[in-house]
C-alpha positions, 0 to 999 in steps of 0.5 A: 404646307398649308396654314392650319387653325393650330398655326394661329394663336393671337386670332379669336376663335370665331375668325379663324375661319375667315382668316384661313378663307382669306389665307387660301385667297392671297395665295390664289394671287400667287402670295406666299403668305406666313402667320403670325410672323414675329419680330423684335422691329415689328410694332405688334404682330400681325395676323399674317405677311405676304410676299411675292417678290424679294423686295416687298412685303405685306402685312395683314391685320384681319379682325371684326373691326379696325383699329386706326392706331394699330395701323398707325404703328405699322405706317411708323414701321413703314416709314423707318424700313428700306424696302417696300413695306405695305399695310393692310387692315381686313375687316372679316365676316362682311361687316362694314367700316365707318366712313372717317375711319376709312378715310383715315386710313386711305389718307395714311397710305393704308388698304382697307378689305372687305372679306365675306368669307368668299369675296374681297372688296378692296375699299382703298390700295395699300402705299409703299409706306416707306416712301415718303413723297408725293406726286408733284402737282401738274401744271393744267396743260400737262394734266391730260398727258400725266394725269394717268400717272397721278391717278396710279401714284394715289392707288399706291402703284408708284412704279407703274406711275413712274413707268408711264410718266417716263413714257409720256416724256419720252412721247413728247420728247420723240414728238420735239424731235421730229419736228427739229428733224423736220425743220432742217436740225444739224446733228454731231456726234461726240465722235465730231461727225455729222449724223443726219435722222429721219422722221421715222428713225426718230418715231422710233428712237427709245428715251435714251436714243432720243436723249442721245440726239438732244446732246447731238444738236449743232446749235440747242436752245437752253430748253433743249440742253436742258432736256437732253441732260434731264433724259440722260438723268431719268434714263437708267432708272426708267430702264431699271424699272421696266426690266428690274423692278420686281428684282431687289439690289443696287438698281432697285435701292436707287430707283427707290431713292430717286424717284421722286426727285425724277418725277419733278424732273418729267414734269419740269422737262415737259413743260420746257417742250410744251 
């Protein structure tokens, strides 16, 4: 059923209006939102929760101004969950923020909206607050090649920048072989035969085949054992979060907890290839 005034009891009577607005747009995205939910773990109650998948979930404080501490006790919750958990602070009828306050919050992984009634004006993207790394620094000359990734990663979309790290390894990786093809490179398999690839097969060939032919090579170099066992590492969980990531389970859990050691292991990879 759709959200009534009466479903509200913490929202002032002169934001009722825009927080039902603001309800109607969130579920023009597809959210399933719910108000004013309750819980012994929440730090306070917030004026509404979203969700669109299992495994994620925000939360939404819409007032006529924000508060800076109110949000740092959600990024406290945030930190202490196991699942996806992001903040949002919305600043009803069009009023504007102070710039340090924004900072503030952007720096704390928090999303900052602005809601005219009408319009959403995203100021800042909300963080998975319960993921505590950072994207690892690039080195200059990988800055082209991952630098999209970094750039998703600091808009709080790390699956999306994780998905096209893994991808500018498996480029450069492809790249690599091509040219050990080229030049004459000998391949056995772990059955003991000799496996001969083309140029095309391996312009083609996924992450993991890709790996499967470093492990192959006759006679690799230390760069190149090293990188054979850094796509056998990144591989299942690059799987996972092309096919899995809107899902919840064992595969989810671990793409979670890994990722951040596995984004050192691309960069690290693909400085041993360039």
């Amino acid at each position: 059923m759709p959200l009534k005034q009466t479903d509200f009891v913490i929202v002032p009577e002169d934001l009722l209006g825009p927080v039902l607005d603001y309800v109607q747009w969130l579920e023009d995205q597809g959210y399933k939102v719910t108000a004013e939910p309750t819980d012994l773990e929440y730090p306070n109650t917030p004026v509404l929760m979203a969700t669109r998948s299992p495994n994620q979930v925000y939360f939404y404080e819409v007032a006529s101004r924000v508060n800076v501490t109110r949000a740092q006790s959600w990024v406290n919750y945030g930190k202490a969950s196991s699942i996806d958990v992001r903040y949002v602070a919305v600043v009803a009828n069009g009023k504007n923020i102070a710039s340090a306050d924004l900072g503030k919050l952007k720096s704390m992984g928090v999303g900052v909206h602005l809601f005219d009634g009408e319009n959403v004006e995203r100021l800042c993207n909300p963080h998975d607050l319960s993921l505590s790394f950072d994207f690892p620094a690039l080195p200059r000359k990988l800055v082209r090649k991952l630098g999209t990734a970094r750039d998703l990663f600091a808009d709080g979309h790390w699956k999306e920048s994780y998905e096209d790290a893994c991808q500018a390894l498996e480029t450069d990786a492809r790249a690599y072989m091509v040219k050990r093809v080229r030049m004459g490179a000998t391949f056995v398999s772990s059955a003991g035969k000799t496996v001969t690839y083309t140029e095309q097969q391996v312009s083609k060939a996924t992450l993991g085949a890709v790996g499967n032919m470093f492990l192959e090579l006759v006679t690799p170099t230390q760069a190149e054992s090293q990188l054979a066992q850094a796509i056998k590492r990144i591989n299942p969980r690059r799987v996972t979060v092309a096919h899995f990531k809107s899902k919840s389970g064992k595969r989810a859990r671990q793409l979670r907890e890994e990722v951040g050691k596995d984004l050192i292991v691309i960069v690290n990879a693909m400085m041993m290839v360039h």
